[in-house]
C-alpha atoms as one frame of an Amber mdcrd trajectory, in Angstrom:
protein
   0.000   0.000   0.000   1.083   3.879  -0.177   2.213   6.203   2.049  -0.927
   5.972   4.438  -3.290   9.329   4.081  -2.518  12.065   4.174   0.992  11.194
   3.303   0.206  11.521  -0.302  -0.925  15.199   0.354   1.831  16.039   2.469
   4.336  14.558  -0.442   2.215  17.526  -2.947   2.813  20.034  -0.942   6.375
  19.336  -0.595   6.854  19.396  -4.174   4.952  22.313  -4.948   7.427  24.602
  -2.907   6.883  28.236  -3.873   4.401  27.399  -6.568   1.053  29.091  -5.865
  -1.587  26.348  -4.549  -4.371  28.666  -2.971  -5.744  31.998  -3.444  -7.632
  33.568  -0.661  -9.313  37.002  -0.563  -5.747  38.504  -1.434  -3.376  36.415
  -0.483  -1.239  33.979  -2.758  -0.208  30.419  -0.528   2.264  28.668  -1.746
   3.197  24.870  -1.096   5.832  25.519   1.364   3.489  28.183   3.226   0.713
  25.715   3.061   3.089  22.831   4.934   4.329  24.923   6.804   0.248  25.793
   8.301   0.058  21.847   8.539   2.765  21.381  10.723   2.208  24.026  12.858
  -1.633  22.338  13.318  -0.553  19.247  14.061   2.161  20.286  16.470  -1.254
  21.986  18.093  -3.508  19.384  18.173  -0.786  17.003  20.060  -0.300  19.729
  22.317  -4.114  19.670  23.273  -3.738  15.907  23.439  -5.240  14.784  20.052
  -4.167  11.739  18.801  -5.082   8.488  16.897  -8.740   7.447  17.172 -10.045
  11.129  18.924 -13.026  12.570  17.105 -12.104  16.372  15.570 -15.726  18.454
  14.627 -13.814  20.635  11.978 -16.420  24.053  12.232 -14.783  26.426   8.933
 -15.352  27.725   5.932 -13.365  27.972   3.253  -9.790  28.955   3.433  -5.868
  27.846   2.952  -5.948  27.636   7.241  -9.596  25.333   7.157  -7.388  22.866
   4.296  -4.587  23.013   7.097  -6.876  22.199  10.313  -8.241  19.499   8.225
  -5.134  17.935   6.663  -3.362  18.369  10.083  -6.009  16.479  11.750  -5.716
  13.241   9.559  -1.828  13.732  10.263  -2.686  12.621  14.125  -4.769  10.074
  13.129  -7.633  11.753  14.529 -11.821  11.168  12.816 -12.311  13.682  11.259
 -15.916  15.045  11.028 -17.011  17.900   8.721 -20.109  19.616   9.544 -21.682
  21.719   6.393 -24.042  24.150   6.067 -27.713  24.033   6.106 -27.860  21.714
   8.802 -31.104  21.821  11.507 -29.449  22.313  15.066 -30.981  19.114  15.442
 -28.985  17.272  12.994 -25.736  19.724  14.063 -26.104  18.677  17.358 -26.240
  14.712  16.740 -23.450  15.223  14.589 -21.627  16.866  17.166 -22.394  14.447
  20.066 -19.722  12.419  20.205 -16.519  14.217  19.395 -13.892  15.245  21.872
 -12.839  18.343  20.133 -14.062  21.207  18.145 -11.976  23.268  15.812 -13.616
  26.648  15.572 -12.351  29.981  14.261 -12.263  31.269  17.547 -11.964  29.849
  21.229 -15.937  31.592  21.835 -17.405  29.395  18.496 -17.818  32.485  16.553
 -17.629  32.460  12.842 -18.549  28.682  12.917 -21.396  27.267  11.038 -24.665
  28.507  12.801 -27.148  27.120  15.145 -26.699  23.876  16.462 -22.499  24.219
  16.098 -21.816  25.788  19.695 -22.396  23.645  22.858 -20.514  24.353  26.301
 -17.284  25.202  26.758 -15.166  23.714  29.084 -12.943  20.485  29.365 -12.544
  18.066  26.889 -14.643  14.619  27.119 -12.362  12.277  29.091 -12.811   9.289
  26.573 -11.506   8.365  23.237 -14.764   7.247  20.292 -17.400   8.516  23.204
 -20.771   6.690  22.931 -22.923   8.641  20.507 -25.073   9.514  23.812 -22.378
  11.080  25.314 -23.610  14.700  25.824 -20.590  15.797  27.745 -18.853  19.189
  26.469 -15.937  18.837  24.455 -12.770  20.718  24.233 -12.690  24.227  21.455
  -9.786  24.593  19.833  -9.318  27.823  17.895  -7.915  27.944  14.539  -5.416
  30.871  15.920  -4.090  29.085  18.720  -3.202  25.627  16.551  -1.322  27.286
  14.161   0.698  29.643  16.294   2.062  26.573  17.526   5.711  25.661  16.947
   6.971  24.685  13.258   9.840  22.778  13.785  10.327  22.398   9.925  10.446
  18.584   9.614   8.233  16.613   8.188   5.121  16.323   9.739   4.745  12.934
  11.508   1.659  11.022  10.136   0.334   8.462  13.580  -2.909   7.472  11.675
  -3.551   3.885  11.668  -5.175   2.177   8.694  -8.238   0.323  10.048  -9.160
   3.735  11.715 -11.952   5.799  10.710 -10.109   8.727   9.186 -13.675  10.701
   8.744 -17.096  10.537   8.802 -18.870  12.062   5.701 -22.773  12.920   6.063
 -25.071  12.302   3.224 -26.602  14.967   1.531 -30.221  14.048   3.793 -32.001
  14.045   0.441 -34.076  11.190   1.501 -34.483  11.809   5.433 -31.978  12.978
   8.195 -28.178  12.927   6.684 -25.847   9.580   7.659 -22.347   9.594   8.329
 -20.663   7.348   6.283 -16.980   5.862   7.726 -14.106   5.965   5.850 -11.229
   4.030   7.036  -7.237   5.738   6.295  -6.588   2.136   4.365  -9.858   3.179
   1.985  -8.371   7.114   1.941  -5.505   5.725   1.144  -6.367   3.668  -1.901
  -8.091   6.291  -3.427  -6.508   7.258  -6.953  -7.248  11.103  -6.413  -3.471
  11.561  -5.749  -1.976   9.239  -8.085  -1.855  10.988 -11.791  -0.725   7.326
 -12.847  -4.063   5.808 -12.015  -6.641   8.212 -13.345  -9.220   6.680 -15.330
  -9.245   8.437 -18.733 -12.462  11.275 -18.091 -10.842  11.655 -14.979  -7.576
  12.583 -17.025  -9.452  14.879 -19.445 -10.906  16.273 -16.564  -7.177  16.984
 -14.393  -5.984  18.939 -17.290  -8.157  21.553 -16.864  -8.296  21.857 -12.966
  -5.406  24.994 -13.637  -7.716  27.623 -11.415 -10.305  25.190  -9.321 -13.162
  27.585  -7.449 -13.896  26.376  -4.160 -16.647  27.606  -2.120 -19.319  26.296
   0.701 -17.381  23.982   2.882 -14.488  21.198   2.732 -16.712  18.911   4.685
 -18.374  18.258   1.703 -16.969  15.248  -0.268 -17.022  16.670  -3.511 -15.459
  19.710  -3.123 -12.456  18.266  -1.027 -12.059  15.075  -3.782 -11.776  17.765
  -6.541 -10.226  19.795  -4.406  -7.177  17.022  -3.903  -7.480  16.411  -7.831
  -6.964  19.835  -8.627  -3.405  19.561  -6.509  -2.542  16.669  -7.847  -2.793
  17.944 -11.452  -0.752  20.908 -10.580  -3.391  23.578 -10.247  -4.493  26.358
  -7.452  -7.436  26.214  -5.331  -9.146  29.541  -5.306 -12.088  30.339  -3.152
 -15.362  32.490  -4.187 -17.535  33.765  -1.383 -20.052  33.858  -1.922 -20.132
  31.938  -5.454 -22.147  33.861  -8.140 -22.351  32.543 -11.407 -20.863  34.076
 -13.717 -19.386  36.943 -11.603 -17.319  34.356 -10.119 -15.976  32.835 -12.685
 -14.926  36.118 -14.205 -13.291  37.554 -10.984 -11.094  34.169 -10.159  -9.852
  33.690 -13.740 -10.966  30.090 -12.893 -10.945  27.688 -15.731 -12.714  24.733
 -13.574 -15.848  24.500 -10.843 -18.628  22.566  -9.469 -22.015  23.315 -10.042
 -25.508  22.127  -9.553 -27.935  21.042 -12.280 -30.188  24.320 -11.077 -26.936
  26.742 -11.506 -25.745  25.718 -14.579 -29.667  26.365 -15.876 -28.959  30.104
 -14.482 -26.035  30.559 -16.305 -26.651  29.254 -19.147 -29.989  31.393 -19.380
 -27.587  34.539 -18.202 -25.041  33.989 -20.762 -27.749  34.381 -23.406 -29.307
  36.753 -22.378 -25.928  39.488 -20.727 -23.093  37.011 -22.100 -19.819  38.076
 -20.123 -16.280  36.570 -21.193 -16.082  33.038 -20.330 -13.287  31.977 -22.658
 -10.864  30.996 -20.113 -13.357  28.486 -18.739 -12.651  25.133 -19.286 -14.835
  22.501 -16.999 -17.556  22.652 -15.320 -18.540  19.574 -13.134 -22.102  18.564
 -12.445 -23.061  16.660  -9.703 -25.858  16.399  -7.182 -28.717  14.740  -9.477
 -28.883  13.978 -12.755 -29.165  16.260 -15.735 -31.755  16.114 -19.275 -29.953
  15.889 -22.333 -31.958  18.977 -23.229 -30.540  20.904 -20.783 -26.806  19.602
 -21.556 -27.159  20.468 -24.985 -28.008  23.599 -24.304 -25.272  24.515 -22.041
 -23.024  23.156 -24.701 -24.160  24.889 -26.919 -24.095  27.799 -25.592 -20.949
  27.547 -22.807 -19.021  24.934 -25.522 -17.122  21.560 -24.326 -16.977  22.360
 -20.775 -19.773  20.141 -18.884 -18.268  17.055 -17.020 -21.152  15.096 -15.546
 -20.304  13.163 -12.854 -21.746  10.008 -10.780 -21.104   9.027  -7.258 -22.224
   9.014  -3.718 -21.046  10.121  -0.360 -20.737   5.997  -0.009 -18.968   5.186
  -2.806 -17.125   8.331  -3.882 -16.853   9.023  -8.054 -18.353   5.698  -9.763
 -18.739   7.341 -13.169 -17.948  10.666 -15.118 -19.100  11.467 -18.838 -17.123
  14.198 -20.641 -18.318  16.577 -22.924 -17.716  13.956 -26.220 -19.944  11.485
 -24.753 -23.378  11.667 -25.533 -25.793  13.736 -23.609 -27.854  11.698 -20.663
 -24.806   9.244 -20.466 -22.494   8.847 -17.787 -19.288   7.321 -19.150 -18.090
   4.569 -18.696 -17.795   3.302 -15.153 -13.891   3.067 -13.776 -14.854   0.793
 -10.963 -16.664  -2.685 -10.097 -20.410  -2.218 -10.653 -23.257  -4.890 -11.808
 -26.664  -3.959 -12.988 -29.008  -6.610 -10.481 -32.508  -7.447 -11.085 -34.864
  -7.419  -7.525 -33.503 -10.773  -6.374 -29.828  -9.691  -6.855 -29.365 -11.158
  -9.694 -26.994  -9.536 -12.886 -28.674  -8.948 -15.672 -27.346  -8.043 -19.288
 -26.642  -4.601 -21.067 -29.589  -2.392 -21.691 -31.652  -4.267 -19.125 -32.980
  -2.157 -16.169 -31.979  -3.078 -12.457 -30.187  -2.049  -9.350 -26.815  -0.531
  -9.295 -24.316  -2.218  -7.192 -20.543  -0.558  -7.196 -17.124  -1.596  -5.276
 -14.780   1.382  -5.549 -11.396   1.325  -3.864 -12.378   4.523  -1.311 -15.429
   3.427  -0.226 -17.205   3.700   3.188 -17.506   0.694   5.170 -20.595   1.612
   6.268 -22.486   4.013   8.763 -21.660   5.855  11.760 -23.362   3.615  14.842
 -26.313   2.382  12.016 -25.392  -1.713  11.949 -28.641  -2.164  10.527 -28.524
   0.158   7.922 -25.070  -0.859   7.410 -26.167  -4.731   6.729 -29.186  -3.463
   4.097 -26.221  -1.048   2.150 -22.753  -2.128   2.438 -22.764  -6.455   1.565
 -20.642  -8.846   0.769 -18.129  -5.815  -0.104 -21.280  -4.326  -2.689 -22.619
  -1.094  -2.237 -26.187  -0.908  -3.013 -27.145   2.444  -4.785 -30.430   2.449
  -4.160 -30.323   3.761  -8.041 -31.657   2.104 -10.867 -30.133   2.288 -14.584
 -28.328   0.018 -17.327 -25.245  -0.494 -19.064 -25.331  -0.477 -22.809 -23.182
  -2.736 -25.693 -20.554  -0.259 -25.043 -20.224  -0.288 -21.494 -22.077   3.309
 -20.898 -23.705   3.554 -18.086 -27.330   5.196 -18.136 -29.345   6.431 -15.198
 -33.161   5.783 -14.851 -34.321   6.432 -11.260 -33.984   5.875  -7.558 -35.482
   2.119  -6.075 -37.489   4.375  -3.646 -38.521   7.189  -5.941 -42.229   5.284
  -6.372 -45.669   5.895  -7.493 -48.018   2.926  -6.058 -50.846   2.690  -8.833
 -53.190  -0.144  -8.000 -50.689  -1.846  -6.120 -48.306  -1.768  -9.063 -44.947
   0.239  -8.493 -44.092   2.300 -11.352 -41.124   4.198 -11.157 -40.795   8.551
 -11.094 -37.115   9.171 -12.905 -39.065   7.138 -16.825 -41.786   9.733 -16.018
 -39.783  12.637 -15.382 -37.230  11.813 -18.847 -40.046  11.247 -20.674 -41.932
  14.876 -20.066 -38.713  16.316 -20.411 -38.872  15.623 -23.712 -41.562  17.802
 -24.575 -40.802  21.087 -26.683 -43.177  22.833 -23.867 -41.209  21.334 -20.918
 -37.591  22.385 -19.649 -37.240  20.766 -16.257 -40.069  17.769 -15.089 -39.905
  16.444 -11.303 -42.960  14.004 -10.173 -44.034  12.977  -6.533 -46.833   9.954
  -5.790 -50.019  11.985  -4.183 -52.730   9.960  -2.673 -55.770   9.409  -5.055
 -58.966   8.163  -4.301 -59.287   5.626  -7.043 -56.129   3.868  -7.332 -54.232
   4.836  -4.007 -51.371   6.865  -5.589 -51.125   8.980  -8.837 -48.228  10.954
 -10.128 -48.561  14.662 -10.281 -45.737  16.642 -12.496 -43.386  19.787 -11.502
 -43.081  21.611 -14.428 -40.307  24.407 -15.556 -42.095  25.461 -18.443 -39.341
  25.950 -21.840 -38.810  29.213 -22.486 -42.043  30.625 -24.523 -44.116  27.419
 -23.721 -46.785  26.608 -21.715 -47.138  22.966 -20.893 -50.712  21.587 -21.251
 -51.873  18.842 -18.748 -54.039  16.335 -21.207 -50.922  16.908 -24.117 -48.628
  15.332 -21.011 -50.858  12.839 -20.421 -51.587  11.582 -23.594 -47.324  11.369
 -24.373 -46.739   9.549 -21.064 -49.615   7.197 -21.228 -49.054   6.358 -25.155
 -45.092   5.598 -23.998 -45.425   4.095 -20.553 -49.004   3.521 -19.787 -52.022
   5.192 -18.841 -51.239   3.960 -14.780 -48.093   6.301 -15.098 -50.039   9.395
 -16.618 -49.932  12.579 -14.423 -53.123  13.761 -13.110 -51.662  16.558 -11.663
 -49.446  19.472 -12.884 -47.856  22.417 -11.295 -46.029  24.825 -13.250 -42.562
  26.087 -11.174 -40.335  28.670 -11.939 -38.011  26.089 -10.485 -37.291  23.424
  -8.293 -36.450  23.775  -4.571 -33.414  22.512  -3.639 -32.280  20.623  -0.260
 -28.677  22.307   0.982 -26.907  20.000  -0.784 -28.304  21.499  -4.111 -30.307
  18.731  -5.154 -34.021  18.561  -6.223 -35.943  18.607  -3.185 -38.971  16.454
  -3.870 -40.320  16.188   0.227 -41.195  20.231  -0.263 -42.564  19.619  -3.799
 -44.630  16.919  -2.499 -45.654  18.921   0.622 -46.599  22.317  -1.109 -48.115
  20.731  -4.053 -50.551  19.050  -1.096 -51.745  22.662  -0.558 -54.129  25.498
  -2.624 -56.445  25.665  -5.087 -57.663  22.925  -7.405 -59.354  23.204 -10.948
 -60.731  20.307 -12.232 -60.937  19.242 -16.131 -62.012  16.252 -18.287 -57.981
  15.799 -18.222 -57.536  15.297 -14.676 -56.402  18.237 -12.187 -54.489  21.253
 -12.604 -53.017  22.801  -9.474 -51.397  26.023  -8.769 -50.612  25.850  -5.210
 -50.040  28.418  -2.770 -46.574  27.645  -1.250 -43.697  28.329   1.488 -42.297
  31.911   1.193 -39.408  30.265  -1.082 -41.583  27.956  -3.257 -41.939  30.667
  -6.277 -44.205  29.533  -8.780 -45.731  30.989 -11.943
């Protein structure tokens, strides 16, 4: 095996010396400078007693010291956990429950992520890996005081252990209250991020134009941290946008490379079209977070050129798949890893047949955080199960065609949302389609459409109808529609399909020999037209 984690980082930074690796606000840090911040953090966190095995809450944003805290923190060995914005203080505070140490801006909390990050100062909880009811206060650390700590100049001292749990990374709580997925240091380890020699090909299209990366949000999240560590490996800089406007951004970082959602990239592309800016010196843009029409991706290439990337993973699993802008729109590439298309009784079944995706990737989780049940149903016989449904074709392309849970229960007959959704997508009227089950009196369960209308367009209910029942059925029809402006999105910037569902349960209803058209009246940030 490698150099355990983060010894693979450590060896970047080293090499990079005086070269530029992150821009903050208006400073330049350079390799050596950022080393330098990582030794002086770990000589901190020893000195407050953190070692191999201790759980670290890491509360920062974005920043060349938050990549230090962070990277320092594997250095002792320590599980790391990463708490992102948009949490409840609920879910904050579970998070936080059993962790021995919190690494804050400042000794008082302030500047962390809000409500539901502080707790009670005071002495640090007097066991290592506390029970998860273990409500006793842990220990602040302030960003200041671990990195005026000695830097003795040698190379820092890496005391993690493989079978540990290097960090615990939440899900994005699309489906209910977020997880926390373990990864070990061996599974960190065996990632490729850091080893140009075993990129998979759209991952090496992709590292050659990571020159100016944007980061943003928070390095808890796994996305931004994996590209993050790509970008470094490739030889690039890191340069962080608060807050991160599209295309303003973009323009004022000189960035050639950034993550965006599916909703964001709609926004610019609609902005460049309307007040185009110069975008010449952009160069990839990488979707993630849910999946993308190839109506919408041919727009943005058509109008932003070769720059989408679309990738696949999850917080489980890390990247599974990537498609690059030559492959065709509403593909996915070809999958680098381990992954078999199943049928319900776990069975393989051959290309272009539906079924269950199950991936092994070399990084992945080994299951969740104090869930063994959940655990047993996810992570088996060293599978992960997806929970998504899709095929492979002749070629080995791997196409995405819904979620095992996203359901509409007709008659007692499961028909799935994401062959709905594609489908009205399709229409010249339609830009953006989302559907939810509602109850109905007749057959338990009917599907009622989210519509972004195209541009010009206005969708008509018994047109819809009559395309999805001639294609999939008349069970799978929509007897509902709601016209959006757009979609709500959960903090992770996916499509959030709980507040569709719940405001689309409320306001007025007209009825028509077509079924029902609804314009509901919704939360104060459900805009509709």
């Amino acid at each position: 095996m490698a150099e355990l984690f983060p010894g693979g980082v450590l060896d970047l930074l080293d090499a990079a010396g005086d070269r530029p690796v992150f821009e903050h606000a208006d400073r330049v840090v350079s390799g050596a400078g950022l080393l330098a911040s990582v030794r002086r953090a770990a000589n901190g966190l020893r000195k407050h007693g953190v070692g191999p095995g201790d759980g670290v809450a890491v509360l920062l944003g974005v920043s060349p010291e938050a990549f230090a805290a962070i990277t320092a923190a594997h250095v002792v060995g320590a599980r790391v956990v990463g708490v992102r914005p948009g949490l409840t203080e609920r879910q904050q505070n579970h998070l936080l429950a059993d962790v021995a140490f919190r690494v804050t801006e400042r000794a008082d909390g302030r500047a962390a992520p809000p409500a539901g990050s502080g707790g009670a100062t005071g002495g640090r909880a007097t066991s290592r890996n506390a029970p998860a009811d273990d409500r006793r206060p842990a220990e602040r650390l302030a960003l200041d005081d671990l990195l005026s700590a000695a830097d003795d100049g040698a190379p820092p001292r890496v005391t993690a252990r493989p079978q540990d749990i290097a960090r615990l990374i939440h899900t994005s709580g699309s489906t209910g209250v977020p997880k926390a997925c373990t990864q070990t240091y061996a599974a960190m380890t065996a990632a490729w991020t850091l080893r140009p020699d075993d990129w998979p090909p759209a991952i090496r299209e992709l590292a050659a134009r990571l020159d100016r990366f944007l980061v943003f949000g928070t390095l808890a999240s796994q996305v931004m941290m994996e590209y993050g560590l790509l970008t470094l490996a490739a030889g690039g800089t890191l340069v962080t946008a608060d807050p991160p406007a599209f295309p303003d951004a973009l323009v004022r970082h000189r960035a050639t490379a950034g993550v965006i959602t599916v909703a964001r990239l709609a926004k610019l592309v609609a902005s460049q079209r309307d007040s185009p800016v110069d975008l010449s010196g952009l160069r990839a843009l990488m979707v993630s977070g849910s999946p993308m029409e190839p109506g919408r991706l041919r727009e943005a290439a058509d109008v932003l050129g070769p720059v989408v990337f679309h990738g696949y993973g999850q917080t489980e699993t890390g990247t599974i798949s990537m498609a690059t802008p030559a492959d065709e729109p509403g593909s996915l590439g070809v999958p680098p890893v381990d992954l078999e298309v199943r049928d319900p009784s776990g069975r393989p079944v051959p290309p272009g047949a539906d079924g269950e995706l199950y991936v092994r990737t070399p990084s992945q989780s080994t299951g969740y955080w104090r869930e063994p049940a959940l655990t047993a149903e996810v992570f088996t016989d060293g599978w992960v199960r997806t929970r998504d449904l899709g095929h492979l074709d002749a070629g080995g392309r791997l196409w995405l065609t819904g979620r095992t849970r996203d359901v509409i229960i007709v008659n007692a007959n499961l028909y799935y949302a994401g062959p709905i959704e594609r489908l009205l997508a399709t229409d010249p009227a339609v830009a953006e389609a989302y559907v939810v089950a509602v109850p109905d009196d007749d057959t338990g369960e009917s599907a009622h459409a989210f519509v972004v209308p195209a541009a010009g367009h206005a969708p008509d209910l018994g047109a819809l109808r009559a395309l999805v029942a001639a294609n999939l059925g008349r069970a799978c029809a929509p007897t509902r529609l709601t016209l959006i402006e757009e979609v709500p999105l959960t903090p992770a910037g996916k499509p959030d399909k709980r507040r569709l569902a719940a405001g689309g349960d409320q306001g007025d209803v007209r009825h028509g020999p077509q079924g029902v058209f609804r314009k509901s009246r919704r939360p104060p940030d459900f805009r509709e037209l």
